[in-house]
Backbone atoms as SQL, in Angstrom:
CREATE TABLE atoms (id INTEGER PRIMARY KEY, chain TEXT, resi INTEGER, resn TEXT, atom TEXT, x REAL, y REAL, z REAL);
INSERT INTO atoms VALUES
  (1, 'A', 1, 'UNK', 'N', 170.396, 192.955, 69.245),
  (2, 'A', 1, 'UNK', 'CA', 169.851, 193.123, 70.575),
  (3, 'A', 1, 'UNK', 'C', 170.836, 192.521, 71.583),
  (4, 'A', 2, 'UNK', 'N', 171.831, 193.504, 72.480),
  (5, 'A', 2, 'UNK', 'CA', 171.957, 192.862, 73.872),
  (6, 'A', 2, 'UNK', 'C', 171.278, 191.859, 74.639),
  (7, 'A', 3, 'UNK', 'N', 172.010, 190.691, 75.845),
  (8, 'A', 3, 'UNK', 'CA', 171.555, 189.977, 75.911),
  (9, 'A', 3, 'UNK', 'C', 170.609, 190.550, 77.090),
  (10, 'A', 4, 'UNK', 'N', 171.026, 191.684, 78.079),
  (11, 'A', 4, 'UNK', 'CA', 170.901, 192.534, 79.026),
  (12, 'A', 4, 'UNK', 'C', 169.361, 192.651, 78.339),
  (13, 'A', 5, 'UNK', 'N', 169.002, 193.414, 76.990),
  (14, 'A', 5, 'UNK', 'CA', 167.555, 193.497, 76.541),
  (15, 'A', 5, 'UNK', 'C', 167.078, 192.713, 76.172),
  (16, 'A', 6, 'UNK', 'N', 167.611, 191.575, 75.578),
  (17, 'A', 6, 'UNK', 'CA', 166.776, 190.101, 75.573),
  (18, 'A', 6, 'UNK', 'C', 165.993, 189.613, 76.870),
  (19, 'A', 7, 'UNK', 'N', 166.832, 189.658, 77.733),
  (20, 'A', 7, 'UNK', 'CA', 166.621, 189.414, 79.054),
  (21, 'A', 7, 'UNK', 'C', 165.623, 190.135, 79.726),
  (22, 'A', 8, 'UNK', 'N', 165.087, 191.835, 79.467),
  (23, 'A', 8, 'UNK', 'CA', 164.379, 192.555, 79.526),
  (24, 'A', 8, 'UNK', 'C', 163.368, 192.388, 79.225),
  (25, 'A', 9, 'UNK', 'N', 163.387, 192.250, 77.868),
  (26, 'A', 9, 'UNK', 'CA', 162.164, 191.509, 76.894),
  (27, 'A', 9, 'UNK', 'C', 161.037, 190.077, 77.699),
  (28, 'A', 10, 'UNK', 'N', 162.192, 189.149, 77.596),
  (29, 'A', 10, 'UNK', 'CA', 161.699, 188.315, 78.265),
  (30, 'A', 10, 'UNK', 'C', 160.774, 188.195, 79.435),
  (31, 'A', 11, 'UNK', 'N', 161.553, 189.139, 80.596),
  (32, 'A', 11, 'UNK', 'CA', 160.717, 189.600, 81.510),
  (33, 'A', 11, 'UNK', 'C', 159.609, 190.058, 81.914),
  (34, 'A', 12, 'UNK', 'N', 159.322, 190.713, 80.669),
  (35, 'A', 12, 'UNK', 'CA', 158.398, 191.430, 80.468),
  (36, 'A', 12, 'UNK', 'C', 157.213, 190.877, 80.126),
  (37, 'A', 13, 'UNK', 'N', 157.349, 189.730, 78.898),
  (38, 'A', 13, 'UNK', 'CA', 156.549, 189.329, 78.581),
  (39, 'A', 13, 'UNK', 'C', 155.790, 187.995, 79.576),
  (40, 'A', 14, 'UNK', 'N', 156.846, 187.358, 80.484),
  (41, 'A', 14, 'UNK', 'CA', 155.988, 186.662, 81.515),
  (42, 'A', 14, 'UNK', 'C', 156.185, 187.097, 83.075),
  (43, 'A', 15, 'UNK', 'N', 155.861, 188.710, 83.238),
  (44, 'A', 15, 'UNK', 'CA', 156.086, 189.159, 84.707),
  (45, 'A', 15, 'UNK', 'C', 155.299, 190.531, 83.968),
  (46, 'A', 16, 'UNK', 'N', 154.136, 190.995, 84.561),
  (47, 'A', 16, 'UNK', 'CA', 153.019, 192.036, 83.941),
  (48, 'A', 16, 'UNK', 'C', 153.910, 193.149, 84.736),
  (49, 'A', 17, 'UNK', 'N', 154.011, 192.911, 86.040),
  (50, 'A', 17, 'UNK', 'CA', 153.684, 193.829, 87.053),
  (51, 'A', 17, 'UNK', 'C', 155.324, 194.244, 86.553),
  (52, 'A', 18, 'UNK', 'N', 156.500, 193.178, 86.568),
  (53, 'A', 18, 'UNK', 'CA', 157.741, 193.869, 86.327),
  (54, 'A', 18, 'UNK', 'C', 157.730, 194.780, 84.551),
  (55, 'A', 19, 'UNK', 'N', 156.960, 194.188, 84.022),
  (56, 'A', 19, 'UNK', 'CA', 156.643, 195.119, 82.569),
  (57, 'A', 19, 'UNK', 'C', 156.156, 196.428, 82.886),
  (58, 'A', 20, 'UNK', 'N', 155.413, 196.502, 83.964),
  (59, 'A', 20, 'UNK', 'CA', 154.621, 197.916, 83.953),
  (60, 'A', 20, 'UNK', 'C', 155.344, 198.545, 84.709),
  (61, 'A', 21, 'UNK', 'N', 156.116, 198.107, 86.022),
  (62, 'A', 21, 'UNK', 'CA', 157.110, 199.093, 86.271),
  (63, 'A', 21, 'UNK', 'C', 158.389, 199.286, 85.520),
  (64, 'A', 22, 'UNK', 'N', 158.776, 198.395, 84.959),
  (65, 'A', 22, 'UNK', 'CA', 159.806, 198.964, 84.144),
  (66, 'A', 22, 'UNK', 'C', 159.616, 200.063, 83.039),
  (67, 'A', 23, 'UNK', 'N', 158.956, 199.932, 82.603),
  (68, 'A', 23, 'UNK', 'CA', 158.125, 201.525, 81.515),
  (69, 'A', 23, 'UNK', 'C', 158.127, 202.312, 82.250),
  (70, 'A', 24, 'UNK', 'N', 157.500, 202.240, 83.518),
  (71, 'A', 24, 'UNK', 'CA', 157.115, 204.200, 84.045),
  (72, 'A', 24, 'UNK', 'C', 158.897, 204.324, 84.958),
  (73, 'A', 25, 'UNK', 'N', 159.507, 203.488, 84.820),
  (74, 'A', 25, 'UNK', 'CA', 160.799, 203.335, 85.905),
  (75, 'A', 25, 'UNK', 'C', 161.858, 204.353, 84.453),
  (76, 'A', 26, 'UNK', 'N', 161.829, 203.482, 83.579),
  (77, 'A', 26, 'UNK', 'CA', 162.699, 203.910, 82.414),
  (78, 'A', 26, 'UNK', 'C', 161.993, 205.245, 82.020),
  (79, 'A', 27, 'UNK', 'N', 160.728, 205.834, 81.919),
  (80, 'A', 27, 'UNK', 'CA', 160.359, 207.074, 81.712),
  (81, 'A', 27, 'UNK', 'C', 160.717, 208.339, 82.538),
  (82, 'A', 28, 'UNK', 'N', 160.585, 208.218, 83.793),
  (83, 'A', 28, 'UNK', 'CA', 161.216, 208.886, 85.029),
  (84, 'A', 28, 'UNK', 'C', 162.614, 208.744, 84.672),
  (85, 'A', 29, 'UNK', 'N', 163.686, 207.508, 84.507),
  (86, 'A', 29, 'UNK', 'CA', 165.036, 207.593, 84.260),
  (87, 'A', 29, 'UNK', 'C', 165.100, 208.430, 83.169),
  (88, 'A', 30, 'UNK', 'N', 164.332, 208.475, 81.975),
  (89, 'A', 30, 'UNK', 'CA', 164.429, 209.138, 80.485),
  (90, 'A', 30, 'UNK', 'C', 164.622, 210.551, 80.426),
  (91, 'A', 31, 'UNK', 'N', 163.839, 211.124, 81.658),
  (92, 'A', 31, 'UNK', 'CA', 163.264, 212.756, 81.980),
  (93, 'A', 31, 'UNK', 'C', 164.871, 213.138, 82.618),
  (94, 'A', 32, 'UNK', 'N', 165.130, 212.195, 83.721),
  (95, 'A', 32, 'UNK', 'CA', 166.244, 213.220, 84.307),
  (96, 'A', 32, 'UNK', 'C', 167.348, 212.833, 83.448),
  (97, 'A', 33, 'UNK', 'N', 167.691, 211.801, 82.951),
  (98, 'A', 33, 'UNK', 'CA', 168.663, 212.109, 81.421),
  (99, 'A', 33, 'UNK', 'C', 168.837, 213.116, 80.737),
  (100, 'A', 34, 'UNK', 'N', 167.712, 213.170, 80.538),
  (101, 'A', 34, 'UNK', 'CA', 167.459, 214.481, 79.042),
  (102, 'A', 34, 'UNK', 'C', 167.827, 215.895, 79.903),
  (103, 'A', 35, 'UNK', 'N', 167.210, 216.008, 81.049),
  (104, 'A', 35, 'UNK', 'CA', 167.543, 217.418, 81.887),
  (105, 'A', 35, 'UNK', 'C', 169.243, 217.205, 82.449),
  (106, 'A', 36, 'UNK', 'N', 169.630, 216.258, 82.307),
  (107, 'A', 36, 'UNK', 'CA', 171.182, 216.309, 82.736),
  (108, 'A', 36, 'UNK', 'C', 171.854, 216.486, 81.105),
  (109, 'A', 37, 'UNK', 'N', 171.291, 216.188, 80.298),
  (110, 'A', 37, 'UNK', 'CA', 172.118, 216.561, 79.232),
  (111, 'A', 37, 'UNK', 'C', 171.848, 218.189, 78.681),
  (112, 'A', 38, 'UNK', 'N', 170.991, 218.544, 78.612),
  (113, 'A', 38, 'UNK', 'CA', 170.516, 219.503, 78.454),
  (114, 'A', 38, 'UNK', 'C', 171.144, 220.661, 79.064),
  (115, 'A', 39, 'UNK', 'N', 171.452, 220.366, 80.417),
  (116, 'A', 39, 'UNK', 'CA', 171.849, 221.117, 81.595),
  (117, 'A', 39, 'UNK', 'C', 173.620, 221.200, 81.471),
  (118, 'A', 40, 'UNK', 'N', 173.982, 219.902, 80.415),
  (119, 'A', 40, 'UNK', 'CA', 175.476, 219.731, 80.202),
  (120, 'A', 40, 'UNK', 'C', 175.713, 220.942, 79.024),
  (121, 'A', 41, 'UNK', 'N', 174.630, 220.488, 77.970),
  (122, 'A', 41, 'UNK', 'CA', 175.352, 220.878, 76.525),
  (123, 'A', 41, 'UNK', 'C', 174.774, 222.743, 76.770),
  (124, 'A', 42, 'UNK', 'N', 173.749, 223.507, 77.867),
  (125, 'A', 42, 'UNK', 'CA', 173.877, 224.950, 77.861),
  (126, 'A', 42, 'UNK', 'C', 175.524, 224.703, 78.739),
  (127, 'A', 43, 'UNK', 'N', 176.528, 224.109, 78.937),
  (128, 'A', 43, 'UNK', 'CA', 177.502, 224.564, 80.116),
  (129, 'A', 43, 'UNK', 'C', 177.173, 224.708, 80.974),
  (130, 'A', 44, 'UNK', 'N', 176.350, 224.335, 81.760),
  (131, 'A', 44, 'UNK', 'CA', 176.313, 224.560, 83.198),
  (132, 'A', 44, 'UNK', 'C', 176.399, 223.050, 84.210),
  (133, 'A', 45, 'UNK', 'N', 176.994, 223.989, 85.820),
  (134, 'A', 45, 'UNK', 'CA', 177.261, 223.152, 86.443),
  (135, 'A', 45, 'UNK', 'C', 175.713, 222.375, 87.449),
  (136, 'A', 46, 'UNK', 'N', 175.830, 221.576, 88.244),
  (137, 'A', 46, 'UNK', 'CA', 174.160, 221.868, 88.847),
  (138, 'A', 46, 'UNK', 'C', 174.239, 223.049, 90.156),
  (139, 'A', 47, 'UNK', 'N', 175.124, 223.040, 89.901),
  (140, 'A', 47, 'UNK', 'CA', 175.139, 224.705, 91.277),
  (141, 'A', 47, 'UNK', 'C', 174.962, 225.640, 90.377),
  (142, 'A', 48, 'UNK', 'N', 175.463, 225.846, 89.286),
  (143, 'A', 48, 'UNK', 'CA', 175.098, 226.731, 88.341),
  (144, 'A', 48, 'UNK', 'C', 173.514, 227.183, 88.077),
  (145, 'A', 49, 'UNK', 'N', 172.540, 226.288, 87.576),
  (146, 'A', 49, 'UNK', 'CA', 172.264, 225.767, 87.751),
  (147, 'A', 49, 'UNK', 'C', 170.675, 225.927, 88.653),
  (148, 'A', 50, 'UNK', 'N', 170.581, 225.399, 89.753),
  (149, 'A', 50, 'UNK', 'CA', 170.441, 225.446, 91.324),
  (150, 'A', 50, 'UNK', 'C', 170.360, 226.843, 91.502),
  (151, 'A', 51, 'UNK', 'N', 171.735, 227.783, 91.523),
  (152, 'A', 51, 'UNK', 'CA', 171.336, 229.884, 91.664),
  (153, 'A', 51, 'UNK', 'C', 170.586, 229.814, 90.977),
  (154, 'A', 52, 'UNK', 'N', 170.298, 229.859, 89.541),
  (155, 'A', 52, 'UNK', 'CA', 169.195, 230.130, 88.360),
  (156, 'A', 52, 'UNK', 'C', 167.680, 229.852, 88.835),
  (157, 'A', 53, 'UNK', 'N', 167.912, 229.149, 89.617),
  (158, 'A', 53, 'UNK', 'CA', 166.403, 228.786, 89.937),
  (159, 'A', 53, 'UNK', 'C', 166.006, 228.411, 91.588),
  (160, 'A', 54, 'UNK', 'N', 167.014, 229.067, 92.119),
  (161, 'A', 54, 'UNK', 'CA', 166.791, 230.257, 93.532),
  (162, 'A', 54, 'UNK', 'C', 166.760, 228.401, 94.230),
  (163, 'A', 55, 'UNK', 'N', 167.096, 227.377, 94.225),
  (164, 'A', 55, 'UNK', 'CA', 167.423, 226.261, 94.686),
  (165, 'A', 55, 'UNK', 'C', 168.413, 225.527, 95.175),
  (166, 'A', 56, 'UNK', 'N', 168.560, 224.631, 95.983),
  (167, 'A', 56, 'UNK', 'CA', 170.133, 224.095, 95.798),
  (168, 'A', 56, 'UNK', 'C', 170.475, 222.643, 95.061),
  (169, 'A', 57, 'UNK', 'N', 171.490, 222.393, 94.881),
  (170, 'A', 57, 'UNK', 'CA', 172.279, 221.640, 94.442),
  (171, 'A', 57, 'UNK', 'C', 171.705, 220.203, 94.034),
  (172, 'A', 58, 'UNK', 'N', 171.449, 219.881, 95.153),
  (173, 'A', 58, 'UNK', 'CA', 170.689, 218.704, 95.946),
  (174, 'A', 58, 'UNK', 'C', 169.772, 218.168, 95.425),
  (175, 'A', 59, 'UNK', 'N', 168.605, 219.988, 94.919),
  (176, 'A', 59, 'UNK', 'CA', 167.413, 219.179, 94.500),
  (177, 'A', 59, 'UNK', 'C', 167.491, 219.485, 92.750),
  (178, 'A', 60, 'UNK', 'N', 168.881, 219.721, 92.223),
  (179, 'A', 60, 'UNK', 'CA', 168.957, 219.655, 91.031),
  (180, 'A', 60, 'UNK', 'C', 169.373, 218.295, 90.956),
  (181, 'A', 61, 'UNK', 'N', 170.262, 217.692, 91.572),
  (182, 'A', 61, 'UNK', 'CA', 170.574, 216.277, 91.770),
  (183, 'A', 61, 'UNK', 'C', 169.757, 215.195, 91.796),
  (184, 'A', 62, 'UNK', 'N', 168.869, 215.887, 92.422),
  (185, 'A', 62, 'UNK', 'CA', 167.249, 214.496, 93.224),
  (186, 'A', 62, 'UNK', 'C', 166.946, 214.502, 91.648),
  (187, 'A', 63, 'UNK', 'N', 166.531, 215.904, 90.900),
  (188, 'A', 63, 'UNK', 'CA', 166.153, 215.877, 89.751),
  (189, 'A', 63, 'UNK', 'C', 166.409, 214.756, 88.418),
  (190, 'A', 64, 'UNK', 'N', 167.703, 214.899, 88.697),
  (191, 'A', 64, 'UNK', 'CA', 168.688, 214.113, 87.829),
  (192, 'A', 64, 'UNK', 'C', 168.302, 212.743, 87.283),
  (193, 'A', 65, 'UNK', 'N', 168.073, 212.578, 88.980),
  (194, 'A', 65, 'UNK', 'CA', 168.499, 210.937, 89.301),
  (195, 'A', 65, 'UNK', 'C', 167.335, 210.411, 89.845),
  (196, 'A', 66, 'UNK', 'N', 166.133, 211.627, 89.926),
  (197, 'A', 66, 'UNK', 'CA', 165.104, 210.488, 90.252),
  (198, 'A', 66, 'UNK', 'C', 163.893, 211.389, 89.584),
  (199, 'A', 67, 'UNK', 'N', 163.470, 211.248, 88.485),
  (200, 'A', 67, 'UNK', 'CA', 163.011, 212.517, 88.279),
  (201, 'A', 67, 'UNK', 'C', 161.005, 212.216, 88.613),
  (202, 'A', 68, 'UNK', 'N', 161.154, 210.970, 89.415),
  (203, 'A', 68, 'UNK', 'CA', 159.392, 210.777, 89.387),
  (204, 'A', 68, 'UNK', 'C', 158.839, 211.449, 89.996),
  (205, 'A', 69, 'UNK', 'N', 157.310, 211.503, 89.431),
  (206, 'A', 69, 'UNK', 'CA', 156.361, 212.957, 89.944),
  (207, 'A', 69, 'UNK', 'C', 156.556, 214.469, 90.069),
  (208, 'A', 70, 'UNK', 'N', 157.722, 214.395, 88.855),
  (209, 'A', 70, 'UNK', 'CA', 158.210, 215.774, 88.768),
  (210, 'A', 70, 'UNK', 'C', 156.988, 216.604, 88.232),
  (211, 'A', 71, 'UNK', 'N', 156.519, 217.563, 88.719),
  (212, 'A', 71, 'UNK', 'CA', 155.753, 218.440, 88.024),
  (213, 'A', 71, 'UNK', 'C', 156.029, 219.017, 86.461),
  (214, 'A', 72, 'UNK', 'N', 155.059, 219.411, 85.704),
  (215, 'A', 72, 'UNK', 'CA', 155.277, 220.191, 84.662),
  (216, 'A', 72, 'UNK', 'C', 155.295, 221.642, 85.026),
  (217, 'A', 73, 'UNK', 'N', 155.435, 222.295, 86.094),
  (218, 'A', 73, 'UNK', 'CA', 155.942, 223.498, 86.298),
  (219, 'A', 73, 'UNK', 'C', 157.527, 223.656, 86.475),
  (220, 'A', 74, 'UNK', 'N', 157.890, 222.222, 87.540),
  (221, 'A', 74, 'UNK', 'CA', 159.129, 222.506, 87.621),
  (222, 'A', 74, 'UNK', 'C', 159.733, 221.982, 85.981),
  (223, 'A', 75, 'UNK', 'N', 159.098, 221.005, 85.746),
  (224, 'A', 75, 'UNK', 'CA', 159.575, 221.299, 83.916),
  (225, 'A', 75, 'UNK', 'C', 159.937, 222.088, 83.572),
  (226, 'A', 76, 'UNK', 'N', 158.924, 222.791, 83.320),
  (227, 'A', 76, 'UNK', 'CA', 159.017, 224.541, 82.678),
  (228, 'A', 76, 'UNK', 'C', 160.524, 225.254, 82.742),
  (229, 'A', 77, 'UNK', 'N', 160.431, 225.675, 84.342),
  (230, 'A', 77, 'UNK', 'CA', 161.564, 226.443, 84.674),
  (231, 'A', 77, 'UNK', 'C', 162.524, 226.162, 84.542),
  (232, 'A', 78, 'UNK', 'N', 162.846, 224.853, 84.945),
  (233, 'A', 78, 'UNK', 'CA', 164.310, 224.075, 84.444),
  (234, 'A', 78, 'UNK', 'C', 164.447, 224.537, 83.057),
  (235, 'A', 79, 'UNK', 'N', 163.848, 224.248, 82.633),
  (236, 'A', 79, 'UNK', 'CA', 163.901, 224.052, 80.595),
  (237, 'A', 79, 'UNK', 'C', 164.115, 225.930, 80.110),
  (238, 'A', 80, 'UNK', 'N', 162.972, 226.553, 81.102),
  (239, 'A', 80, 'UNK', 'CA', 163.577, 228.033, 80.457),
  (240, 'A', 80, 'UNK', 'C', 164.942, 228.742, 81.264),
  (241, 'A', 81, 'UNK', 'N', 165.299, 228.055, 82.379),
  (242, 'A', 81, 'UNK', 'CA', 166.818, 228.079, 82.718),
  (243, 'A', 81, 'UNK', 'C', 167.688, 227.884, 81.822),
  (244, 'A', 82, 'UNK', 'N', 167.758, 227.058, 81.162),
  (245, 'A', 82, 'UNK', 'CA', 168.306, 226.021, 80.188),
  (246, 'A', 82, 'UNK', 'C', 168.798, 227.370, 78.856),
  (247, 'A', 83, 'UNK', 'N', 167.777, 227.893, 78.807),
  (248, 'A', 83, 'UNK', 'CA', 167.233, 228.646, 77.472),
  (249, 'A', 83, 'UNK', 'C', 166.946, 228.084, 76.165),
  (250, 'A', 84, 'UNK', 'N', 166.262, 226.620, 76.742),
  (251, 'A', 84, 'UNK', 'CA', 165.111, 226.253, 75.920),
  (252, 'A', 84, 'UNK', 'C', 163.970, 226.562, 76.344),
  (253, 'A', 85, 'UNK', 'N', 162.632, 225.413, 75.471),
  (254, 'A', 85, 'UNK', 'CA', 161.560, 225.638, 75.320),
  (255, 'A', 85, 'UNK', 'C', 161.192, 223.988, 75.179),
  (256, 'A', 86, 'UNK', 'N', 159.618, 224.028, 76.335),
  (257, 'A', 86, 'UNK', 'CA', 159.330, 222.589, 76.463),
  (258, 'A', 86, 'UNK', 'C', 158.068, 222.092, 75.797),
  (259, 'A', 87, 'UNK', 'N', 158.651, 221.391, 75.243),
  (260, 'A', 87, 'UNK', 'CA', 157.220, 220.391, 74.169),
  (261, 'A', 87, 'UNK', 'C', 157.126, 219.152, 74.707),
  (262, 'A', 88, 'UNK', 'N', 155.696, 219.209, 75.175),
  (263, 'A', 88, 'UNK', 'CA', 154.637, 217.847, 75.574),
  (264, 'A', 88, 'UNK', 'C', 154.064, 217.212, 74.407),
  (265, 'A', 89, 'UNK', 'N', 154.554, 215.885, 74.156),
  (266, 'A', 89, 'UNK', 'CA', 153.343, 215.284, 73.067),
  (267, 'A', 89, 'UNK', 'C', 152.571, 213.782, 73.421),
  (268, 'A', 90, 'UNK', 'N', 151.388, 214.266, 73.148),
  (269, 'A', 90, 'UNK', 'CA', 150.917, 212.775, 73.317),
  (270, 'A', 90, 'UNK', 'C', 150.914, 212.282, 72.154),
  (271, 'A', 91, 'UNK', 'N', 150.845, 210.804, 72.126),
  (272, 'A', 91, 'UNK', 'CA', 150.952, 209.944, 71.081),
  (273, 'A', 91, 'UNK', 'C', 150.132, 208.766, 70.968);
């Protein structure tokens, strides 16, 4: 374990409120990860991208990098841009 996640850890366990935003903070960071990689490994650019889904640049970017309260529609479309297919699981 990094000391960076020790340090995390720690936090967490005596600061509630910084525990609970850090989960939904790192989940939102997790989403536009996965859609920037995703968006890497079909080859495309985010203008690429952005035409595919009649948008610009910008709000493939916002996507990226901030992906909270993203809808599961705009899910969708991104993902069948992509020419994948999107799986929700609860756990």
């Amino acid at each position: 374990m990094s000391d960076l996640q020790r340090y995390i850890e720690k936090r967490k366990v005596r600061d509630s409120e910084f525990a609970k935003n850090y989960e939904l903070g790192y989940q939102q960071f997790k989403i536009g990860a996965m859609l920037k990689l995703a968006r890497e490994e079909a080859g495309l650019t985010q203008e690429e991208l952005a035409r595919r889904l009649n948008t610009k640049k910008s709000a493939i970017s916002r996507i990226e990098n901030h992906a909270e309260d993203i809808k599961l529609s705009t899910l969708e479309k991104i993902v069948r841009a992509l020419g994948k297919t999107l799986r929700v699981e609860v756990v």
